[in-house]
C-alpha positions in Angstrom: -2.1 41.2 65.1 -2.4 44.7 65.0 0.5 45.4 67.8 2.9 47.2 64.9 -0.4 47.3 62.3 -1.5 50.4 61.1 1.1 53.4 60.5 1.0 52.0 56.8 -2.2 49.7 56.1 -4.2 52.9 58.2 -2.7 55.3 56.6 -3.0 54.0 53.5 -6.7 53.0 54.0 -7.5 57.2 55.4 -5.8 58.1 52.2 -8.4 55.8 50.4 -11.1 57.1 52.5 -10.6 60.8 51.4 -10.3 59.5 47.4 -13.5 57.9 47.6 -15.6 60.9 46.4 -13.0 61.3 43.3 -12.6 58.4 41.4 -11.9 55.2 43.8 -12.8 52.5 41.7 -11.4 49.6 43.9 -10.7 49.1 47.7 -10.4 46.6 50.1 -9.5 45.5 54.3 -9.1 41.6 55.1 -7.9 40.6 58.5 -7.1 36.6 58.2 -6.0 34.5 61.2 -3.8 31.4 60.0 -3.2 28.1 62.0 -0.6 25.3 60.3 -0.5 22.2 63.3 -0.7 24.9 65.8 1.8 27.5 64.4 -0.4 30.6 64.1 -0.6 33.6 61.9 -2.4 36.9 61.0 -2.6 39.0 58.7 -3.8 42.6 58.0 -4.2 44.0 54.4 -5.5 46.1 52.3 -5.7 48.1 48.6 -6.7 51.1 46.8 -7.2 52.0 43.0 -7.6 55.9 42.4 -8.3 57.2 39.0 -8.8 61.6 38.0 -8.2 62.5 34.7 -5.3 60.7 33.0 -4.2 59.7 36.6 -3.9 57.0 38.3 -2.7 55.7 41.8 -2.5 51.9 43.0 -1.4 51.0 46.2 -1.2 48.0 49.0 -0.1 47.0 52.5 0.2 44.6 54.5 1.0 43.2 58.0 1.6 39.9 58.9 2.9 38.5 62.2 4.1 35.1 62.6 5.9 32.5 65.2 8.7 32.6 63.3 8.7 36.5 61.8 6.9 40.2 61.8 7.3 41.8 58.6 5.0 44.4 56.5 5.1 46.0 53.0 4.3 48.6 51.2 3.5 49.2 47.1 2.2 52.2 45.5 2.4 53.1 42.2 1.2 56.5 40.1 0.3 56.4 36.2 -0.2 58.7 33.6 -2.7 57.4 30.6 -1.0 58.6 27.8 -4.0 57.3 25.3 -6.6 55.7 26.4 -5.9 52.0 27.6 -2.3 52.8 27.5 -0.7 53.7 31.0 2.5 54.3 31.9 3.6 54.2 35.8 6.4 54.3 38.6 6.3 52.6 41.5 8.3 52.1 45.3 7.9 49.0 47.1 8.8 48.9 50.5 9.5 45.4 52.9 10.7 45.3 56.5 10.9 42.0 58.3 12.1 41.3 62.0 14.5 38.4 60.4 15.2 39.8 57.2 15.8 43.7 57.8 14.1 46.3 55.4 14.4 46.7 51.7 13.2 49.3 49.1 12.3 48.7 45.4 12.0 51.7 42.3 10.3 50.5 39.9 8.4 51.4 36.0 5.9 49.9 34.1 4.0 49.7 30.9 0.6 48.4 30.5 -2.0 48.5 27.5 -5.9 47.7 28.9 -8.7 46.7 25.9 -12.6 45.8 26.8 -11.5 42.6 27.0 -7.5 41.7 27.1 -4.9 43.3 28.8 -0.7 43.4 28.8 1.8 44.7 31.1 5.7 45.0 31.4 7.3 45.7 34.7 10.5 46.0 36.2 11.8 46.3 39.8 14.8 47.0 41.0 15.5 46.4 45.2 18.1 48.3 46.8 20.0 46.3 49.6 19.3 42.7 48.5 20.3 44.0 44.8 17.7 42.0 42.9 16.3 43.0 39.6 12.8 41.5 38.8 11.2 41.9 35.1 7.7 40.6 34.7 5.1 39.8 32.0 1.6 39.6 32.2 -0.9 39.5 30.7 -5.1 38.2 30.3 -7.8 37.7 27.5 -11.3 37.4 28.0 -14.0 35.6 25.6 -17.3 34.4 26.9 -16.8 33.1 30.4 -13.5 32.3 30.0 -10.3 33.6 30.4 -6.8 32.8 30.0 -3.9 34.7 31.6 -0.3 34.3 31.8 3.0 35.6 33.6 6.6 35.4 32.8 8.9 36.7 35.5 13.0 36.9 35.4 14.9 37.4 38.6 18.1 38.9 38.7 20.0 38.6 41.6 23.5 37.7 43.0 23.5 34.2 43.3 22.2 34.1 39.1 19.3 34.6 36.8 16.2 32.2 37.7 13.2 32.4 35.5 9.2 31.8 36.6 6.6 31.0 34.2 2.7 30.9 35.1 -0.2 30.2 33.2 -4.2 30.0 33.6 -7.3 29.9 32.9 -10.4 30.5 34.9 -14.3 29.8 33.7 -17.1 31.6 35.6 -20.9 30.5 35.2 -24.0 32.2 36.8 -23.4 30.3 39.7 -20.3 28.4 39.8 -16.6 28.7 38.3 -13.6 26.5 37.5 -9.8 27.8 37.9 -6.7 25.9 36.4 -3.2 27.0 37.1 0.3 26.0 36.3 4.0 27.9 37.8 7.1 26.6 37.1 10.7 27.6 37.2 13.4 26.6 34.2 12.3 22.8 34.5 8.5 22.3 34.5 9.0 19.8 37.7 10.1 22.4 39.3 6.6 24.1 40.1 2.9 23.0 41.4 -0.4 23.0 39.7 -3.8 24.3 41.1 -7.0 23.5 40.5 -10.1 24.8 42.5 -13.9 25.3 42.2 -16.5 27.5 44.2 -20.8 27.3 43.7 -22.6 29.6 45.1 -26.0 28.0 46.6 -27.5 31.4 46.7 -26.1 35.1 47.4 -25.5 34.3 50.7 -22.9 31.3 50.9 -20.6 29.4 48.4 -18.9 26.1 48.7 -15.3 25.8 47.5 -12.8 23.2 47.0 -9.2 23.1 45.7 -6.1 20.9 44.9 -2.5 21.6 44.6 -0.1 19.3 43.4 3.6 19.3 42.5 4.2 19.0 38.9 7.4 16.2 39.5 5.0 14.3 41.3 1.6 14.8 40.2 -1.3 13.7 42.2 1.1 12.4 44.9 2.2 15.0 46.9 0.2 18.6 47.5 -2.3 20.4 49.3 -6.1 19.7 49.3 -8.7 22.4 51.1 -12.1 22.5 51.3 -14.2 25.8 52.6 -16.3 28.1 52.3 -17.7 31.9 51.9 -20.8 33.8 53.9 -21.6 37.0 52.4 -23.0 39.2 55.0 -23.8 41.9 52.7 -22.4 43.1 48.9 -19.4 43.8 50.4 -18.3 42.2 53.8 -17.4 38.4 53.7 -16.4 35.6 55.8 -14.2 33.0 54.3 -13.1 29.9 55.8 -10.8 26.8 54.8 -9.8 23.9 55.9 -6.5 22.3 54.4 -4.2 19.0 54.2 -1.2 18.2 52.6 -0.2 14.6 51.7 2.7 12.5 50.6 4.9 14.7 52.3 7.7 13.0 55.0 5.8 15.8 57.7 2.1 15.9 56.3 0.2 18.9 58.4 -3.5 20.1 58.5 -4.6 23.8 59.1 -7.1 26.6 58.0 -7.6 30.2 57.6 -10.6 32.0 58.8 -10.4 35.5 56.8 -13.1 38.6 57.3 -13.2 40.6 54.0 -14.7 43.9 52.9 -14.5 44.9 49.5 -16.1 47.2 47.4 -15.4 46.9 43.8 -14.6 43.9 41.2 -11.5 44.4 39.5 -8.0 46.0 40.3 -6.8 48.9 38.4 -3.6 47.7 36.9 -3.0 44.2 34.8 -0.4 42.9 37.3 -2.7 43.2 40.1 -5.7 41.4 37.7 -3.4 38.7 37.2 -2.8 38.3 40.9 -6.1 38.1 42.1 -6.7 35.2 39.1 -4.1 33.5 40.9 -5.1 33.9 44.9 -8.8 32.1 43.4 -6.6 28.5 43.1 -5.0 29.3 46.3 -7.3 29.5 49.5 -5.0 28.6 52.0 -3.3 31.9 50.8 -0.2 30.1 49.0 0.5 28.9 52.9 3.0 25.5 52.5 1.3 22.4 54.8 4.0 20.6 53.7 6.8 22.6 55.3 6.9 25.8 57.4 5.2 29.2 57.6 
């Protein structure tokens, strides 16, 4: 796994390092080891959120190596608050993959953050594969609840194709629920999530999840089961166990992922609305019923 790693994730993760006395408000390492019927994976990522005066930086990188492809990537963004709660930033994305070459995105965004709601626009343009992506997100909060959404257009040679997602998670002392829809143009044309995690005490949780096409529904997904030991505040083990059904080529597999995290929430909305969607998705969006 970590035979190309680090130039980026470690660089990336020193940089962190040095901000931590200034205003890091999020960061986070996870190395994850993947196995689909025998094909293995791993992974190495990592994130940063930076914040002095009206300033702030966001940034992620990632490794992953494969039996069918290398690749890593690279996001940073820097923001300027110009009033409280409202941020605007720029952004470069970089991806290199051993089958797909290396690309470059520039990219600006918009976001407005309350107590309890936030919204974002963003837009991204990549270089070589000439692809355009705009994206809406946004959450609200009430009680235990919340709701968030995401609206996506791609623009790219072979024609516009639009993404929608919508969710809602609930989180108790001790136990949550999380519902999740994505779809393309045609609402068949997308899967719906639904997981839960309770946590017997501070030290372990118990989590379970279900993904299902929407054409389909209930007769072909993904089902996992797993769990999470907390070694301390902020270093976890996580492991799940996965199988896909009504497929022509049904598969089993898990992921065993060590975390460490310190911090709850990511800086900007688009990377809240991510992590809202990774909770409904253990086996790290991973397709059983196909290929890595």
């Amino acid at each position: 796994m970590l035979k190309h790693t680090s130039a980026i994730t470690l660089a990336l993760l020193a940089a962190a390092g040095a901000a931590s006395a200034n205003g890091l408000t999020y960061s986070t390492v996870e190395g994850t080891y993947y196995d689909i019927d025998g094909n293995d994976a791993q992974a190495l990522t990592g994130a940063f959120d930076y914040v002095t005066g009206n300033f702030s930086f966001t940034g992620a990188a990632g490794y992953v190596t494969s039996d069918f492809d290398d690749a890593s990537a690279l996001d940073l963004t820097v923001g300027y608050a110009i009033i409280p709660g409202l941020t605007v930033y720029g952004a470069v994305d970089y991806y290199d993959s051993d089958n797909n070459g290396d690309d470059t995105a520039l990219g600006l965004g918009l976001e407005y953050q309350a107590a309890n709601y936030g919204v974002a626009v963003d837009y991204r343009s990549w270089d070589d594969s000439d692809v355009d992506v705009a994206t809406l997100a946004g959450f609200y909060g009430f009680g235990a609840s919340t709701v968030y959404a995401r609206y996506s257009n791609i623009d790219a040679a072979a024609g516009d194709e639009d993404e929608y997602l919508l969710g809602y998670t609930y989180e108790a002392s001790n136990w949550d629920v999380d519902l999740a829809s994505e779809w393309g143009d045609d609402f068949d044309d997308g899967q719906t999530y639904i997981a839960s995690t309770y946590d017997f005490n501070d030290t372990f949780t118990f989590g379970v999840s279900l993904m299902t096409e929407n054409e389909d529904f209930g007769d072909y997904g993904i089902a996992t089961i797993g769990g999470t030991y907390n070694f301390t505040d902020t270093v976890s083990l996580e492991a799940n166990y996965g199988e896909s059904f009504g497929y022509d080529n049904d598969q089993d597999g898990f992921t065993v992922a060590l975390k460490w995290e310190n911090g709850s929430r990511r800086l900007r909305v688009i990377d809240q609305v991510e992590d809202y969607v990774s909770d409904v998705s253990p086996l790290y969006g991973l397709n059983l019923g196909g290929s890595l």
